[in-house]
C-alpha positions in Angstrom: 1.1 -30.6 -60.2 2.3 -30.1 -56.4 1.1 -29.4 -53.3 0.9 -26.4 -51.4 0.0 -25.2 -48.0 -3.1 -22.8 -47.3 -4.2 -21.6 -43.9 -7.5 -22.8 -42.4 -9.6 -20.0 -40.7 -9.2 -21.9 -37.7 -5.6 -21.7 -37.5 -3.1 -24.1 -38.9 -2.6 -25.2 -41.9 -3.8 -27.9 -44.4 -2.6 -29.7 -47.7 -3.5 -28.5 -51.0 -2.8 -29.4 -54.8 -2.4 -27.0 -57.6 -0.6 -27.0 -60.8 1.6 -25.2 -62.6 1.9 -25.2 -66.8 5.1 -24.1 -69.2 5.3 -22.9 -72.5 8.6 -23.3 -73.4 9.7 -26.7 -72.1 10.2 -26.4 -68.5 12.6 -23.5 -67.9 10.0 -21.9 -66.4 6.3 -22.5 -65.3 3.5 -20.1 -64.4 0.7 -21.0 -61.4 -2.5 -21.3 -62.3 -4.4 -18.5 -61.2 -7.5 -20.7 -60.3 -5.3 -22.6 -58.2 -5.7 -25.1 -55.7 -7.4 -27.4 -58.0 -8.0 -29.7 -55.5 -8.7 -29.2 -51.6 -9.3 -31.1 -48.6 -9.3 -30.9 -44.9 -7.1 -33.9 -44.3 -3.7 -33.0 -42.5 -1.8 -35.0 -44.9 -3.2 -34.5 -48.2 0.0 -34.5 -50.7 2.2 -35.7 -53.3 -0.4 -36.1 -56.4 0.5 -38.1 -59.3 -1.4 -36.9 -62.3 -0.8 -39.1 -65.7 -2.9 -39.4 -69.0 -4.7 -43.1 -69.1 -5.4 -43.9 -72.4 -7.5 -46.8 -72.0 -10.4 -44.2 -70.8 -9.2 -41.3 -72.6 -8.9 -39.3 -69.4 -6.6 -38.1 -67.0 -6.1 -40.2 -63.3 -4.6 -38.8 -60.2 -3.2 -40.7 -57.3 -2.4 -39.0 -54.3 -1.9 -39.8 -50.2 -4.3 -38.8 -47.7 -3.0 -40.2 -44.3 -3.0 -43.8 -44.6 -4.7 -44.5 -48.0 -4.2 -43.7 -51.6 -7.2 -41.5 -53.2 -7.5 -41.4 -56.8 -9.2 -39.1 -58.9 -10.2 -38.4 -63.1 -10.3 -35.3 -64.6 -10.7 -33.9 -68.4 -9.0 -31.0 -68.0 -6.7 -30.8 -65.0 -8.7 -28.4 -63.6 -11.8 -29.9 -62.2 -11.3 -33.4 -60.7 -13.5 -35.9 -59.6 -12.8 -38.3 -56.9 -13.2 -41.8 -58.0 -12.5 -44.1 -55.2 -10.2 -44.8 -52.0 -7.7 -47.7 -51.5 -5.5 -48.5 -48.5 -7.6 -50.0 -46.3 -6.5 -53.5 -44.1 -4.1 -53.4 -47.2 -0.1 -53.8 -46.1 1.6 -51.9 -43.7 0.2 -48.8 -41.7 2.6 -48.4 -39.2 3.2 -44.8 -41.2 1.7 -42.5 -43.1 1.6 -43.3 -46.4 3.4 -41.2 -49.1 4.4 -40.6 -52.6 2.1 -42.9 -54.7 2.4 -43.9 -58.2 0.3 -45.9 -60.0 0.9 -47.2 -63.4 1.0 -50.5 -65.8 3.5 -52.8 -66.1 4.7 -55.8 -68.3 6.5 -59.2 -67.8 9.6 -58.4 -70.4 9.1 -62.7 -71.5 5.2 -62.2 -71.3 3.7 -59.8 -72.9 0.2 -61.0 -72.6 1.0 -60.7 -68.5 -0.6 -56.6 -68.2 -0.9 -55.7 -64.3 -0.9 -52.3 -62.7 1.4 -51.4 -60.0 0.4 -48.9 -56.6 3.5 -47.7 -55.2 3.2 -46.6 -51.6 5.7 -45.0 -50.0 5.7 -45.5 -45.8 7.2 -43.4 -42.7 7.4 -45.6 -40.4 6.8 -49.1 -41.0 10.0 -50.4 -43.3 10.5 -53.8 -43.0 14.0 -53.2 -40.7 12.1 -49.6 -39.1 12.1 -46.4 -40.8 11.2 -45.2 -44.3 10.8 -47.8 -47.1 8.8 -48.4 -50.4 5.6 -51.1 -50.5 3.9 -52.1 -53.6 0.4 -53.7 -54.5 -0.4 -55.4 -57.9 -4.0 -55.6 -59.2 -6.5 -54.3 -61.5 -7.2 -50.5 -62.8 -10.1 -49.5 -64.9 -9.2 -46.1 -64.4 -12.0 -45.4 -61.2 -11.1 -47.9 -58.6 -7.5 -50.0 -58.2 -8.2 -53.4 -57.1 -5.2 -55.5 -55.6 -4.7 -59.0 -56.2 -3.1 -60.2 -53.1 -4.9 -61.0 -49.9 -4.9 -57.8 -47.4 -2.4 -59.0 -45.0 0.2 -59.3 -47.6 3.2 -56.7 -47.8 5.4 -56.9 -50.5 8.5 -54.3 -50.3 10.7 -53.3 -53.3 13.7 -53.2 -51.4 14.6 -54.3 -48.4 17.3 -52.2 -47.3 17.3 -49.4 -44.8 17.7 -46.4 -47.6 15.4 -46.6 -50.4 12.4 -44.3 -50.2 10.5 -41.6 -51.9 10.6 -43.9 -55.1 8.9 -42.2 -57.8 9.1 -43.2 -61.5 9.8 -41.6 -65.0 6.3 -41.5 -67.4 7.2 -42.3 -71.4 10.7 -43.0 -70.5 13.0 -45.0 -73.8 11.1 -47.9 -75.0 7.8 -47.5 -72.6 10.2 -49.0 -69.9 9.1 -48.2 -66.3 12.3 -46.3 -64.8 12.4 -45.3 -60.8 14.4 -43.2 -58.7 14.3 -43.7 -55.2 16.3 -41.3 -52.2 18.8 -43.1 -50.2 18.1 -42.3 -46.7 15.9 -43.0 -43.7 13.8 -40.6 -41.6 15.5 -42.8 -38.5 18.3 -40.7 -39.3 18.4 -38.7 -42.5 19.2 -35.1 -40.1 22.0 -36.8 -38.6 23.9 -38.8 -41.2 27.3 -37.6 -40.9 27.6 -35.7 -44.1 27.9 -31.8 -45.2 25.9 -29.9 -48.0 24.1 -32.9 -48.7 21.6 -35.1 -47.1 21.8 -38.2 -49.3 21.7 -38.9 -52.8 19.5 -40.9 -55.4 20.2 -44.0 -56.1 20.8 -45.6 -59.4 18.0 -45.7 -61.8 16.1 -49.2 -62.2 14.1 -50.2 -64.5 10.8 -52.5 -62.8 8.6 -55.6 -64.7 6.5 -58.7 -63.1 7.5 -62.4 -61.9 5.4 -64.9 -61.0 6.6 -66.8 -57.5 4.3 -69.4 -55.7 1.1 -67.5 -57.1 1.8 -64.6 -56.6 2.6 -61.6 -58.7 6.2 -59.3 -57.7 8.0 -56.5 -59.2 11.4 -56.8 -60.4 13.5 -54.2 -59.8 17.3 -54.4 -61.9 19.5 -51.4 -63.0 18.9 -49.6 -66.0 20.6 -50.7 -69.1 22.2 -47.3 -69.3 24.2 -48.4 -66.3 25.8 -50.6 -68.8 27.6 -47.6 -69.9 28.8 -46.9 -67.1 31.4 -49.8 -66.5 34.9 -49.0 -67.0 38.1 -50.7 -66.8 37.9 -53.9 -65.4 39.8 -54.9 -62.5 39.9 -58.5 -61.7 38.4 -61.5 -62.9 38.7 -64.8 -60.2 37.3 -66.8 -57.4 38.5 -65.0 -54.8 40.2 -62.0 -55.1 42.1 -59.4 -52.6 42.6 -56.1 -54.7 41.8 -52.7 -54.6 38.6 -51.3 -55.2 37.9 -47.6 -56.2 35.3 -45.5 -54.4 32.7 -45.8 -57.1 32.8 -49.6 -58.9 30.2 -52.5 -59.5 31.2 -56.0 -58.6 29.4 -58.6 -60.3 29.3 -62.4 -58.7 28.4 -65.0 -60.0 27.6 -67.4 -57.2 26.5 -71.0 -55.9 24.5 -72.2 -53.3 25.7 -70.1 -50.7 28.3 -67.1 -51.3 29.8 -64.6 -48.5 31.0 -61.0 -49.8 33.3 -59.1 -47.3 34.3 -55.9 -48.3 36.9 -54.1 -45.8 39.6 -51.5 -45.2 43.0 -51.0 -43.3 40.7 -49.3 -40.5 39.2 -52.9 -39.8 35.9 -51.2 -41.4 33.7 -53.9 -43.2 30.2 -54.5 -44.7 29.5 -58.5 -44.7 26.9 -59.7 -47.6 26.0 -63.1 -47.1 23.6 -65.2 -50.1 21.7 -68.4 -48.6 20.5 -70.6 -51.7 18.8 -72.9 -49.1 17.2 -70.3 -47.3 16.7 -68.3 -50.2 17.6 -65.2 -48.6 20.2 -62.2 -48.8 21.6 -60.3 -45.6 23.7 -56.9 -45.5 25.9 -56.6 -42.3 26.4 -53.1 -42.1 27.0 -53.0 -38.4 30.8 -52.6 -38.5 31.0 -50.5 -41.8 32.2 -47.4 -40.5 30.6 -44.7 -39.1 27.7 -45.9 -37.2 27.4 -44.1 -33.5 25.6 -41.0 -34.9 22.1 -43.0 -34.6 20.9 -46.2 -32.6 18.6 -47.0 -36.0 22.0 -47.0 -38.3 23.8 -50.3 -37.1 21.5 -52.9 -38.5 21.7 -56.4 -40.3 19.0 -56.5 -43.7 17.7 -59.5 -44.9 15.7 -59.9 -48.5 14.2 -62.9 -49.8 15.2 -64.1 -52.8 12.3 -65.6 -54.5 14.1 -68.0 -56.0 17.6 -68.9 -56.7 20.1 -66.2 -57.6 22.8 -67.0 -60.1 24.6 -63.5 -60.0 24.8 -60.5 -58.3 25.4 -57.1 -59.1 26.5 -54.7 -56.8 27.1 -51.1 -57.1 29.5 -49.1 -54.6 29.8 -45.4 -54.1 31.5 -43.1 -51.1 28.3 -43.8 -49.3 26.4 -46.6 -50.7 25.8 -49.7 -51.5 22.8 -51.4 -53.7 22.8 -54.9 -54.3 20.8 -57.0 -57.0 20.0 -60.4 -58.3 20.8 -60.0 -62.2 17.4 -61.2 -62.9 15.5 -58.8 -60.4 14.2 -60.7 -58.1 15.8 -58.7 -55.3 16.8 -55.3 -54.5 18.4 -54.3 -51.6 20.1 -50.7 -50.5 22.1 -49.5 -47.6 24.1 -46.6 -46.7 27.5 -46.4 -45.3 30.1 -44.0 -44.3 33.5 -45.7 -43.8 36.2 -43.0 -43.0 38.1 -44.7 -45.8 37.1 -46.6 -49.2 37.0 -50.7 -49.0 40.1 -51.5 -50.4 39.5 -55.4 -49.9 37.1 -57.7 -50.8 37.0 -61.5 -50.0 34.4 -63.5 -51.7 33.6 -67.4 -50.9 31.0 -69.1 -53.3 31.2 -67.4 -56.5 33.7 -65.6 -59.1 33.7 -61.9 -58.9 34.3 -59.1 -62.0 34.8 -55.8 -60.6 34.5 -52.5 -63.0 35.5 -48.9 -62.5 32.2 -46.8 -62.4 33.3 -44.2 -64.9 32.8 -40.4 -64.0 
């Protein structure tokens, strides 16, 4: 199912969602000559997110009309029927709201703890300005999603200034909940100083529930598979001044309060600071590299932490960085473009393992 653009006799154009089916596999797919499926005269009327909900024996669809989620049932993905509208007074507006999912999720430890989950992707309105992905948790009886939380509450899933467009994988290996989300910004995703490419995906992460305070948060940690991915490890200590590789993951186990500097010869460095006290988690990107081709780019991040964190994971490419708490309780991703790898790291307040990212 995507949308499509169709002209309105009045000139202009509006949003429009049809569908498109495959008989053998997904090499290649065949419009439906009925298509649209589903119209409206709303500017921004996109992104649907059709999936089977077996609870009714029917099929839901979420999609984003301006600056609310619209959600609709259907028997055959052909005729739909609008169930209900949510959005309203509910987080952040300071955007137009984008790429929903909606779906059910379970505490790993819990299983009796069933919630659904309404992602909405925003642009503006991130926490630090820019593009970023909010969540609300609630009830779904397949006609109307009901959130939990009081309106005025905005919970983020990462609070970095590149992690948007977050959509997730349906049935993926043992019914876990896998995302994907684009590293970038629309503060500067035209301009970042890069060539054939505007930005990658970031890692996969797999998503569950934890209670904090009374209220209910998605956790958000790697994907087991990224397991695999660790190769030789380099160093093993409290504070360590080696090499690093281009792609690598550094894992820190850390105390009350833990400072993570990693540099280059060029004086180039991204600070990470952990407050136990504070409970929080800051990214200084400021002096990382390049940073002139945008006044939005330069920034200091800051995530709370829910919580304590006993170890960090954190996972470096040519152009990124995404930290975690091991247990999920925060997520944060930035981009960076030093004109050289870090080839340092200093870390206060914690041991730190560092593995090669294999190819």
């Amino acid at each position: 199912m995507y949308t499509a653009s169709r002209p309105t006799p009045f000139g202009g154009d509006v949003q429009a969602q049809c569908i498109a089916f495959s008989n053998d596999g997904g090499k290649t797919f065949t419009k439906y000559e009925g298509n649209p499926v589903l119209t409206a005269e709303d500017k921004d009327f996109r992104d649907p997110r059709p999936f089977w909900n077996e609870d009714i024996k029917t099929w839901n669809l979420i999609l984003a009309a301006g600056q609310e989620m619209r959600i609709y049932s259907s028997k055959d993905l052909k005729k739909w029927k609008y169930e209900s509208s949510f959005g309203k007074e509910y987080g952040n507006h300071g955007g137009v709201w984008e790429c929903p999912d909606l779906f059910e999720l379970r505490n790993g430890e819990n299983e009796k703890m069933r919630k659904w989950v309404l992602i909405c992707n925003i642009n503006p309105g991130g926490p630090f300005g820019g593009s970023a992905t909010q969540y609300f948790v609630g009830r779904f009886d397949g006609h109307k999603f009901t959130c939990e939380s009081k309106p005025e509450i905005t919970k983020w899933l990462d609070y970095g200034k590149d992690h948007y467009a977050t959509v997730s994988f349906y049935n993926a290996p043992d019914n876990r909940r896998t995302v994907l989300a684009w590293m970038s910004n629309w503060q500067y995703a035209n301009q970042v100083p890069t060539k054939q490419f505007r930005s990658a995906n970031s890692i996969a992460r797999d998503l569950g529930l934890f209670e904090y305070k009374g209220e209910t948060y998605v956790s958000v940690v790697p994907s087991k598979e990224m397991l695999a991915a660790r190769g030789q490890k380099i160093v093993n200590g409290k504070s360590v001044n080696r090499k690093l590789l281009e792609a690598c993951e550094i894992v820190i186990d850390v105390k009350k309060q833990a400072e993570i500097v990693l540099s280059n010869a060029k004086g180039e460095q991204v600070t990470m600071k952990y407050d136990g006290l504070k409970q929080t988690f800051t990214m200084d990107r400021t002096k990382s590299g390049d940073v002139n081709f945008s006044d939005a780019f330069p920034c200091v991040t800051e995530a709370p932490t829910y919580g304590t964190i006993k170890q960090l994971r954190i996972f470096i490419d040519r152009c990124s960085i995404e930290a975690f708490d091991a247990e999920g309780k925060m997520a944060m991703t930035n981009l960076v473009f030093p004109s050289e790898p870090y080839n340092n790291i200093k870390v206060k307040g914690g041991k730190a393992t560092i593995y090669v990212i294999k190819n």
